[in-house]
C-alpha positions, 0 to 999 in steps of 0.5 A, spaced: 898 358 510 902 364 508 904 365 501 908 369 497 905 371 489 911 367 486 909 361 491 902 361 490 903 361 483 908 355 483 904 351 488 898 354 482 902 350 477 902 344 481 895 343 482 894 344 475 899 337 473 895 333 479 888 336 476 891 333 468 893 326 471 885 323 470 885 323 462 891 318 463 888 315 469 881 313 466 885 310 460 887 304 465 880 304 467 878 296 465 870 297 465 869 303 469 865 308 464 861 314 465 858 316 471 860 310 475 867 314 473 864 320 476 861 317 482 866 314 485 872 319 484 868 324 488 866 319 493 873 318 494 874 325 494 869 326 500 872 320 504 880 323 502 877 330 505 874 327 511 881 324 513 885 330 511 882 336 513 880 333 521 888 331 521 889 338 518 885 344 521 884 339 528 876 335 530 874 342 531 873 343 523 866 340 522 863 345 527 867 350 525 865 351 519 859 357 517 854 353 515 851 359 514 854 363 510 851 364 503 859 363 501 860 357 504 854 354 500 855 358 494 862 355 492 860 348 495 855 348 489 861 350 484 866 345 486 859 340 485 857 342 477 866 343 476 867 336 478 861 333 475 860 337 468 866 335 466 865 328 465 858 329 463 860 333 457 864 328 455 859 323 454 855 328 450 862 330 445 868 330 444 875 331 448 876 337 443 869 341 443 870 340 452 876 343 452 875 348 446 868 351 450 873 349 457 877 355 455 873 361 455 874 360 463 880 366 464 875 370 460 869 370 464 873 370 471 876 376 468 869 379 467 865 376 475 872 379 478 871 386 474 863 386 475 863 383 483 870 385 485 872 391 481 878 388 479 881 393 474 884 387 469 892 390 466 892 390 458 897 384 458 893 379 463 887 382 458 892 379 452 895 373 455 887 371 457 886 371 449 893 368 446 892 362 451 885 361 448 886 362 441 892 357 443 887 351 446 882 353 441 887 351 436 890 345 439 883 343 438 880 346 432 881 339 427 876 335 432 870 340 432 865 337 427 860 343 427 857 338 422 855 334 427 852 338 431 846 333 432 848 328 434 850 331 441 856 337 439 851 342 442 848 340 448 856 336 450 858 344 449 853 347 453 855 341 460 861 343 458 860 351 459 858 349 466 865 348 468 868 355 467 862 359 469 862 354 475 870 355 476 869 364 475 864 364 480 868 360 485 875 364 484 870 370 485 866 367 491 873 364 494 877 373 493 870 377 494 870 373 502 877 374 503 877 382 500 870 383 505 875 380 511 868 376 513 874 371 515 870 365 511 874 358 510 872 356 504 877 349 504 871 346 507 867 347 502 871 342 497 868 336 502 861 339 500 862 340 492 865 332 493 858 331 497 853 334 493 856 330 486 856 323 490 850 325 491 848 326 483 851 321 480 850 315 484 843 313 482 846 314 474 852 310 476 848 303 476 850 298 475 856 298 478 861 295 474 868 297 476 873 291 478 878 292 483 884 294 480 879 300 477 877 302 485 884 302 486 885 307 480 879 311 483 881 313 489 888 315 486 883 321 483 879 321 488 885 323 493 891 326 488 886 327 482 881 332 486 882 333 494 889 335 495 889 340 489 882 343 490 884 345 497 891 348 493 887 351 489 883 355 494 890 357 498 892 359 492 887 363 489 888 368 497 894 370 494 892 371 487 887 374 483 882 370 481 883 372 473 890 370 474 888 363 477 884 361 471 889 363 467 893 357 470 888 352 470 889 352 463 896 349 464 892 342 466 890 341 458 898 341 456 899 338 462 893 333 460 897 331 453 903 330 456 900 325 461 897 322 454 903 322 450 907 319 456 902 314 460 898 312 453 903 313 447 898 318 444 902 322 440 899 330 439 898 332 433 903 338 431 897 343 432 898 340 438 904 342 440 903 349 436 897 350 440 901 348 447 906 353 445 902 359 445 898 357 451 906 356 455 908 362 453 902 367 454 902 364 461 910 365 462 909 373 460 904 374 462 907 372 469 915 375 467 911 382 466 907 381 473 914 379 477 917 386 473 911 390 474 912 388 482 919 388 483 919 396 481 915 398 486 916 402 492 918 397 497 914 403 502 907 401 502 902 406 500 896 410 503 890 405 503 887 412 498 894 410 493 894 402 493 894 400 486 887 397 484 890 394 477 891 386 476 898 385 478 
């Protein structure tokens, strides 16, 4: 699948609201909690992958794929700790320390593309990375209880640090194999990350309690909530650089409140919509000066000595 910047930053953007359905999802859920939540959700995720990416990519796929390759593992591994740390966090602390711990993503991304990529990070990216998480940390702020540090803060936030570091080695994992033409396809490794958590969060998940109507809503998440957007995701980020995938993944917190206000009829605070709207428009400028920067340059292209190694 061929994509433009402004295509994959658009279908970026889709994944993002796929991926902000579950908070509003699981607020349905009537007995389901914890880790049965987590099994079952990646449970249907390996049976949704299972169907889409024979039907997809041909029977052939399964003994296509680099069984081998360090790559091919190392980023199923990342897509196991990203779908499963998050829940587990959630048991430990609160939504807002999740998510304020959550946004430090764009950063750490930046600095595995710069020291394993040699992506040169432009000054504006550098300043959207730092607005857009001053923002999330702000929409969040009032729910930190330092205080209770204690009673799980600490040790929530830490599970929860699992997740961008996982996602930062992903997106540089997904570029490095691209940029060394090894032509790896990484897709299929989303079907090992769902695997793996299945795998884990089993023998966690008894007593199995879910009702019908909660296994209904489970694989709604298994097959919208992860499988589609993950595989997206990582079509997206051949085109885009890996900083500016974790970037927009920040969108699925706005996303998420919107889904809450809307689906849950929980108002956001005004913290909340302040924090949103500094996120929002770091994004749109940081992408308004991309596509500016992009449409000034020489349409010719240049000696492979002269491309610009800067983060466009």
């Amino acid at each position: 699948m061929k994509l433009t910047h402004t295509k994959a930053v658009f279908m970026m953007v889709m994944v993002t609201l796929m991926w902000s359905v579950a908070g509003v999802v699981t607020r349905h859920l009537q007995n389901a909690h914890s880790f049965e939540v987590t099994f079952w959700r990646s449970f249907f995720t390996t049976v949704s992958l299972l169907i889409i990416l024979p039907a997809w990519q041909g029977r052939g796929v399964f003994r296509a794929m680099r069984w081998t390759s360090p790559a091919f593992w190392l980023s199923g591994v990342c897509w196991s700790v990203m779908f499963t740390a998050y829940m587990v966090a959630l048991t430990l602390t609160s939504v807002g320390n999740v998510l304020v711990t959550m946004s430090i993503g764009p950063l750490l991304t930046a600095l595995l593309a710069r020291l394993f990529i040699g992506h040169r990070i432009a000054p504006r990216t550098w300043g959207a990375i730092a607005l857009a998480g001053l923002g999330i940390a702000y929409m969040f702020g009032s729910q930190v209880n330092i205080a209770a540090a204690h009673d799980g803060v600490l040790s929530g936030s830490l599970v929860a640090l699992c997740v961008p570091m996982a996602g930062a080695v992903n997106w540089t994992v997904v570029q490095r194999s691209q940029a060394r033409g090894t032509q790896i396809d990484l897709i299929p490794s989303v079907l090992v990350g769902a695997v793996l958590s299945t795998l884990m969060t089993l023998p966690l998940a008894f007593p199995f309690v879910a009702t019908g109507p909660d296994l209904r809503l489970l694989a709604f998440l298994g097959l919208v909530q992860l499988a589609i957007p993950c595989i997206f995701s990582v079509i997206s980020a051949r085109v885009l650089k890996a900083p500016e995938v974790a970037l927009l993944a920040l969108l699925e917190v706005i996303f998420g409140i919107l889904w809450a206000w809307l689906g849950a009829n929980e108002v956001p605070a005004a913290e909340v919509l302040i924090g949103g709207s500094v996120v929002i428009g770091a994004l749109a400028a940081n992408e308004a000066l991309g596509w500016r920067s992009r449409n000034r340059a020489p349409r010719a292209p240049l000696p492979a000595a002269a491309q610009p190694s800067s983060y466009e």
